[in-house]
Wavefront OBJ file of the C-alpha trace (Angstrom):
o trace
v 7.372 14.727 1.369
v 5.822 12.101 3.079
v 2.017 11.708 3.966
v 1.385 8.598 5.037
v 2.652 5.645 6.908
v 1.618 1.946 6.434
v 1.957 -0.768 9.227
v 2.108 -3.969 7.871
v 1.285 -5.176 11.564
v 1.149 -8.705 11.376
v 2.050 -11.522 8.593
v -0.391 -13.464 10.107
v -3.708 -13.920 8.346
v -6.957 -16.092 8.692
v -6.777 -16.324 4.811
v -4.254 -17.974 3.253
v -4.263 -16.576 -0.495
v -2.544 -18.033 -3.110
v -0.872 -14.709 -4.168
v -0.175 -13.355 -0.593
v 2.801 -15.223 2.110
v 0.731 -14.066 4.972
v -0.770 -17.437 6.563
v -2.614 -18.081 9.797
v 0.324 -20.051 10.991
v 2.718 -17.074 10.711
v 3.532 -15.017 13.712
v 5.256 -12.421 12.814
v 4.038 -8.901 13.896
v 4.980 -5.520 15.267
v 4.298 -5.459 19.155
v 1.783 -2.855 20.762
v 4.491 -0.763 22.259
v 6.666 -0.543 19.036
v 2.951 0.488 17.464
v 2.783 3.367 19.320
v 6.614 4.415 19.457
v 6.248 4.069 15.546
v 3.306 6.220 15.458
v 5.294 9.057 17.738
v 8.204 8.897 15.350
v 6.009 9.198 12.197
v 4.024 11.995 13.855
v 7.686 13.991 14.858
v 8.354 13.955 10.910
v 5.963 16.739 10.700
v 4.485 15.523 7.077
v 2.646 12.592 8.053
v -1.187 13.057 8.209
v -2.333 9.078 7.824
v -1.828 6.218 9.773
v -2.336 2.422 7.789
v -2.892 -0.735 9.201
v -2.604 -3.735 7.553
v -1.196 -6.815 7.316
v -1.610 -9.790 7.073
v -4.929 -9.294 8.471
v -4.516 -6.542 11.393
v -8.038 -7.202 13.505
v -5.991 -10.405 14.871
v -4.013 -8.081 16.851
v -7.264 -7.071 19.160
v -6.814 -4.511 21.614
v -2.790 -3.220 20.417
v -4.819 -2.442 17.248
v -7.765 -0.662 18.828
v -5.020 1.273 20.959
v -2.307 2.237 18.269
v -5.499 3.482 16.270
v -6.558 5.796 19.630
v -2.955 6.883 19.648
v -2.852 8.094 16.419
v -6.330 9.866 16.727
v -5.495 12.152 19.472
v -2.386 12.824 17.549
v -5.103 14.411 14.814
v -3.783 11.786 12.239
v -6.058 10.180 10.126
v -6.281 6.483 10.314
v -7.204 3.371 8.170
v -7.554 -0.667 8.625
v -7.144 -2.883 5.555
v -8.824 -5.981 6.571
v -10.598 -9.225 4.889
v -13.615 -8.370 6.561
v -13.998 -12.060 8.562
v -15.208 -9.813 11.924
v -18.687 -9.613 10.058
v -19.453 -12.497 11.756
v -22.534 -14.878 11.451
v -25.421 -12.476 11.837
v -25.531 -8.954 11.469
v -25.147 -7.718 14.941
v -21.515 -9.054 15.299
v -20.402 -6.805 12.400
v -21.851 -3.883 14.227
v -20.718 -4.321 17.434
v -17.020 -4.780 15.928
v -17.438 -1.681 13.584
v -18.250 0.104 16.912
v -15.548 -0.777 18.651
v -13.684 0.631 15.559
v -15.010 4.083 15.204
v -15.160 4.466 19.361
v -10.947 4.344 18.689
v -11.628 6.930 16.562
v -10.804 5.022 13.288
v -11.290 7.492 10.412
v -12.078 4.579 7.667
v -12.291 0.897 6.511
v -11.043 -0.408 3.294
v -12.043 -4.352 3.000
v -10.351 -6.711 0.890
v -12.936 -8.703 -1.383
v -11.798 -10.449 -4.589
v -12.287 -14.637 -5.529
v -8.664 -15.288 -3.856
v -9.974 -13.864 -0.695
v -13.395 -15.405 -1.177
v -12.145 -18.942 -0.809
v -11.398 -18.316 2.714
v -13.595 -15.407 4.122
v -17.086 -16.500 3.269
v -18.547 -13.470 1.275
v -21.657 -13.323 4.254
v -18.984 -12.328 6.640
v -17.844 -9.649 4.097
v -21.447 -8.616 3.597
v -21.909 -7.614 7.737
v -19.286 -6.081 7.924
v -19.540 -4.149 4.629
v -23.464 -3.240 5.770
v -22.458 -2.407 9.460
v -20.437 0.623 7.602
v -23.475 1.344 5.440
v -26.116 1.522 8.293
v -23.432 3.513 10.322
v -22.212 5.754 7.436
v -18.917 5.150 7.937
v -16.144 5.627 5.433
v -15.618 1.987 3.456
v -13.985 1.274 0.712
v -14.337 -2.155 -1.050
v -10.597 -3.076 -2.572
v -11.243 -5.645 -5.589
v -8.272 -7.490 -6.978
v -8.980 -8.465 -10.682
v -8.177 -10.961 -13.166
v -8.716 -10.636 -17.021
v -11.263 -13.424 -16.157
v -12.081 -12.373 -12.620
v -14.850 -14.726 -11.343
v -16.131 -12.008 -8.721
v -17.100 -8.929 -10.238
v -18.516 -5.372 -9.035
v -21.837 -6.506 -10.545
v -21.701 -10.154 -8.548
v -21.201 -7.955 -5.188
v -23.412 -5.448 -5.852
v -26.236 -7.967 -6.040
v -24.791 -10.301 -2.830
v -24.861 -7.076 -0.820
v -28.100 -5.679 -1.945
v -26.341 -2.467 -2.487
v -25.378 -0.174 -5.514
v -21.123 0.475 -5.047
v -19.820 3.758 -6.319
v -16.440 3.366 -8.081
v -13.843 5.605 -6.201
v -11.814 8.295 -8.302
v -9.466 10.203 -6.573
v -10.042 14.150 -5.632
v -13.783 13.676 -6.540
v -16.201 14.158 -3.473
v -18.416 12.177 -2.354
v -21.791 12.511 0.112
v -21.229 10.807 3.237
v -23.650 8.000 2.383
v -21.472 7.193 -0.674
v -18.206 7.049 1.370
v -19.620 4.000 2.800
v -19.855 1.899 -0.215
v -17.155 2.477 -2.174
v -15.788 0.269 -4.675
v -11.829 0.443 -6.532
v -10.759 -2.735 -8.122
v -6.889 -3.073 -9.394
v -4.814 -5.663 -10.845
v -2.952 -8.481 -9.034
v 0.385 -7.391 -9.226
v 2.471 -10.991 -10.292
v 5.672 -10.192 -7.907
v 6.813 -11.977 -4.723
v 4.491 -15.133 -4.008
v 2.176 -13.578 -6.734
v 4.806 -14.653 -9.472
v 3.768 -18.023 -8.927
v 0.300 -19.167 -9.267
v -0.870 -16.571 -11.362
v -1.358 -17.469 -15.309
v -0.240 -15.170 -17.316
v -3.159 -15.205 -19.455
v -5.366 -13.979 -16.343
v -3.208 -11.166 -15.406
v -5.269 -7.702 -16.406
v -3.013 -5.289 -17.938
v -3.194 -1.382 -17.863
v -1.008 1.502 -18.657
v 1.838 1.651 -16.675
v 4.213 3.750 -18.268
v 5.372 7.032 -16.004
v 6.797 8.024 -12.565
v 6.137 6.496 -9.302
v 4.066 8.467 -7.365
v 4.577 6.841 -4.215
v 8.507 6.862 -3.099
v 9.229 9.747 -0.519
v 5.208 9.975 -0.293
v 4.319 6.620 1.933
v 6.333 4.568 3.611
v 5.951 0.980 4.922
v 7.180 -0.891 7.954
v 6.543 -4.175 7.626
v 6.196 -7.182 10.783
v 9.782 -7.439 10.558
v 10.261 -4.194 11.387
v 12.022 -2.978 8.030
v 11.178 -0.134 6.379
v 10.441 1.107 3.088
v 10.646 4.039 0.930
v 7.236 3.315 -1.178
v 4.420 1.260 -1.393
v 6.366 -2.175 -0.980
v 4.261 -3.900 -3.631
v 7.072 -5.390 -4.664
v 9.505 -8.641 -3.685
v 10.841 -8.465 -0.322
v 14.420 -8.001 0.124
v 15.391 -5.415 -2.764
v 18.382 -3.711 -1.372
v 17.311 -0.163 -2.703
v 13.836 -0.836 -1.595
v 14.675 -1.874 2.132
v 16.014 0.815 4.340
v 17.076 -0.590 7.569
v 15.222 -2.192 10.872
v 13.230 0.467 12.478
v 14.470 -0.814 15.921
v 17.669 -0.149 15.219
v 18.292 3.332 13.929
v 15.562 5.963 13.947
v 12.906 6.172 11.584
v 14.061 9.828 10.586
v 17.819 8.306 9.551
v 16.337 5.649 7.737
v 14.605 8.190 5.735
v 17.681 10.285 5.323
v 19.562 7.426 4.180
v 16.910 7.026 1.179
v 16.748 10.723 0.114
v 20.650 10.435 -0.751
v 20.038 7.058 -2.621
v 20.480 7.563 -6.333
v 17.725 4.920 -7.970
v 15.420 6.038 -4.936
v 15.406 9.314 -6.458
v 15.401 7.897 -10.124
v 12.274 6.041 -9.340
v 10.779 9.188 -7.508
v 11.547 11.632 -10.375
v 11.438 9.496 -13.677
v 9.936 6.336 -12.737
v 11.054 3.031 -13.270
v 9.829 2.824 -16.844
v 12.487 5.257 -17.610
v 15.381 3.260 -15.694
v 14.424 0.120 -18.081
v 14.541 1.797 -21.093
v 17.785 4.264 -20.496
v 19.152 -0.014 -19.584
v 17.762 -0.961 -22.823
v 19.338 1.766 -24.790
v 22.644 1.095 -23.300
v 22.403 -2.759 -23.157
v 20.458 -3.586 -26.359
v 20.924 -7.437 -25.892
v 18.923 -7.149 -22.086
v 15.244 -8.108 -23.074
v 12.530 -6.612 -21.609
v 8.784 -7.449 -22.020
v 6.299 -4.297 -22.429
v 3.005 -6.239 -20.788
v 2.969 -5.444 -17.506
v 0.321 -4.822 -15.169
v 1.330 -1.784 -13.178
v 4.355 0.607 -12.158
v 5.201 -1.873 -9.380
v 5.607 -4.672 -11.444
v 7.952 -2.707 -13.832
v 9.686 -1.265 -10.596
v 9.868 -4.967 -9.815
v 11.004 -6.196 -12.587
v 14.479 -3.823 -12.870
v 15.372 -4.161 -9.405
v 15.220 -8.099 -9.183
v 16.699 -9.162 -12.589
v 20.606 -9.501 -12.238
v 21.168 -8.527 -16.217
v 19.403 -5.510 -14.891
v 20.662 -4.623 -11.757
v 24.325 -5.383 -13.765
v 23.494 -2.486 -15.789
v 22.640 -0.306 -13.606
v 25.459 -0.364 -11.614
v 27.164 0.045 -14.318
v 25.690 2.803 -16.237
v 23.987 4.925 -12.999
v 27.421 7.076 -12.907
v 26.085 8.682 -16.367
v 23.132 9.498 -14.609
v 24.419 11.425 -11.512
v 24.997 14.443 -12.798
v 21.423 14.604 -13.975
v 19.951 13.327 -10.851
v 21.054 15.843 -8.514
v 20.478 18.582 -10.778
v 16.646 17.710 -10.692
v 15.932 16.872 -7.523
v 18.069 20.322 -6.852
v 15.486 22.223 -9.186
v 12.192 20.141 -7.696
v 13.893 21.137 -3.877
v 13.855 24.940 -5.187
v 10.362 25.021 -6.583
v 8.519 23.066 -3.314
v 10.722 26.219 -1.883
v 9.309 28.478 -3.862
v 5.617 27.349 -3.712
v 5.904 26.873 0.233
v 7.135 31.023 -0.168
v 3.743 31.853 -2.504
v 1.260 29.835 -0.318
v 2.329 31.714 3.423
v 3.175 35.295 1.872
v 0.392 36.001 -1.329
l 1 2 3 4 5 6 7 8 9 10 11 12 13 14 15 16 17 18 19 20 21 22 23 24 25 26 27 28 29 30 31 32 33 34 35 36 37 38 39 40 41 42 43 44 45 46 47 48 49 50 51 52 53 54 55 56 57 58 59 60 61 62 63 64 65 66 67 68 69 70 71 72 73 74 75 76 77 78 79 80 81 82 83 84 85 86 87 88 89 90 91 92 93 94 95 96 97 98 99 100 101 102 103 104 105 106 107 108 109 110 111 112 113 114 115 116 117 118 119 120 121 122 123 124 125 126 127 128 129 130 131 132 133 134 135 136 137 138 139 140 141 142 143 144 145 146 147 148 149 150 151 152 153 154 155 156 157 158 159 160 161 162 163 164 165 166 167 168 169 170 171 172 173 174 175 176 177 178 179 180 181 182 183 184 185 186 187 188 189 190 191 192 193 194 195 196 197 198 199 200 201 202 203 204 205 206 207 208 209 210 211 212 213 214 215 216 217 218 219 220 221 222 223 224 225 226 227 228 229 230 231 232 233 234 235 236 237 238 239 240 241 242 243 244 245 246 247 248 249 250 251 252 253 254 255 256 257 258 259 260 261 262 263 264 265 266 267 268 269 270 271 272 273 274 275 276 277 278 279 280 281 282 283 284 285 286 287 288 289 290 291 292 293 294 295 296 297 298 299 300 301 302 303 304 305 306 307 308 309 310 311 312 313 314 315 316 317 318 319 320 321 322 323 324 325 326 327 328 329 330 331 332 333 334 335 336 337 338 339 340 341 342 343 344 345
């Protein structure tokens, strides 16, 4: 069922990060008018209570953004920017007066990007009025830190640039509504795409990453060139599974259709893509395949781009079929069921 829709509204950025292919010479972007017919489709699904702007870096798109995120609002969907913070501005008062403008749309909350990648283009005092225009104002802020195993800007390093204490985020806990304005999450760089490349491997932090994916048929992304996808999209652009089709073209609902019937979309949905590697490896025990990475993205990543991989797959997914449908039949029966219990008991 899906929740939440991301706008990847512009490839254009004022940052050019060494991991990221948005650059402030790119162009790219979703026009105002396609904004707000995307927003009405998304809204007609019936599921999806969040609205996500990013980019790129979505400010740049001035008054389409400020609109799309008033559309949205009187729709009663929740909405959030993901922004490098660079409309803090020189002194304090031009981070307020921006934030304003912001939560007068009706923008529910901020999450601002703020690692050392971002930091060699956004000067951090920028960062710092915006991030304290959210703390005077008590508005919902999230601070999302991309880490390193040697990470040269830490919690502890903002904490003292900003004069204020973050509290790390955990989902489902609840928080007073001075500490939503200084949240803090930090996450690994996740080496696909442009990433792949200037990344050491010795810096790259590595956590658990072993399970499902709980992200395909939740959130969706359509990116500046209009395509959409059936997950988080932290992944290379272009998988075929992964892309669904040009969201000018056919309806958003058909798109989304067309990805419910796909066989590895449901794989990844219901076993993860942990388990597609190693029923591969079990089947093909001459395909290598590493056991360090940094998150279920880069293992989704990882099976979907290799061609030893992808040659496997299509070879072995008829085994699989059977199976497939059979659980997503029995996960179908027990939303049912549950939907039943919740409106009747």
């Amino acid at each position: 069922m899906i929740k939440s829709i991301c706008f990847l509204t512009t490839y254009k950025c004022n940052a050019r990060c060494d991991y990221c292919e948005c650059r402030p010479e790119v162009e790219t972007r979703i026009s105002g008018p396609d904004l707000i017919r995307f927003i009405d489709e998304a809204y007609d699904l019936g599921t999806v209570g969040q609205v996500i702007f990013s980019g790129g870096e979505p400010t740049l798109l001035k008054d389409d953004l400020f609109d799309a995120i008033r559309h949205a609002t009187a729709k009663g969907m929740l909405t959030r920017v993901v922004t490098n913070g660079w409309w803090g501005g020189a002194k304090p008062s031009i981070g307020l007066d921006f934030l304003d403008r912001l939560i007068d749309a009706g923008l529910s909350e901020l999450n601002i990007s703020v690692d050392e990648w971002h930091q060699d283009w956004i000067p951090l005092a920028k960062v710092r009025n915006a991030f304290l225009a959210c703390v005077e104002r008590r508005f919902p802020c999230l601070i999302g830190h991309k880490a390193a195993a040697r990470t040269r800007l830490s919690k502890e390093d903002l904490e003292s640039f900003f004069g204020v204490e973050l509290v790390h985020y955990r989902e489902g806990q609840c928080y007073t509504a001075e500490e939503q304005s200084r949240l803090f999450t930090t996450g690994p760089i996740v080496p696909v795409g442009p990433a792949a490349a200037p990344i050491r491997d010795e810096d790259l932090k590595r956590i658990p990453w072993h399970g499902g994916c709980a992200s395909v048929f939740r959130d969706i992304v359509v990116g500046a060139d209009y395509q959409l996808q059936p997950c988080c999209g932290i992944v290379t652009k272009g998988i075929p599974e992964l892309t669904l089709g040009d969201v000018r073209d056919r309806p958003m609902l058909d798109l989304i259709e067309d990805g419910n019937n796909d066989a590895i979309l449901n794989w990844i949905a219901l076993e993860g893509p942990a388990a597609m590697a190693r029923f591969i490896t079990e089947r093909e025990p001459g395909i290598p395949f590493r056991d360090d990475f940094v998150s279920v993205c880069h293992v989704c990543n990882e099976v979907l781009t290799r061609p030893d991989m992808r040659e496997a797959l299509r070879k072995h997914l008829p085994e699989k079929l059977a199976y497939l449908r059979l659980h997503r039949q029995l996960m179908e029966e027990g939303r049912g069921i549950r939907k039943l219990a919740e409106t009747y008991m």
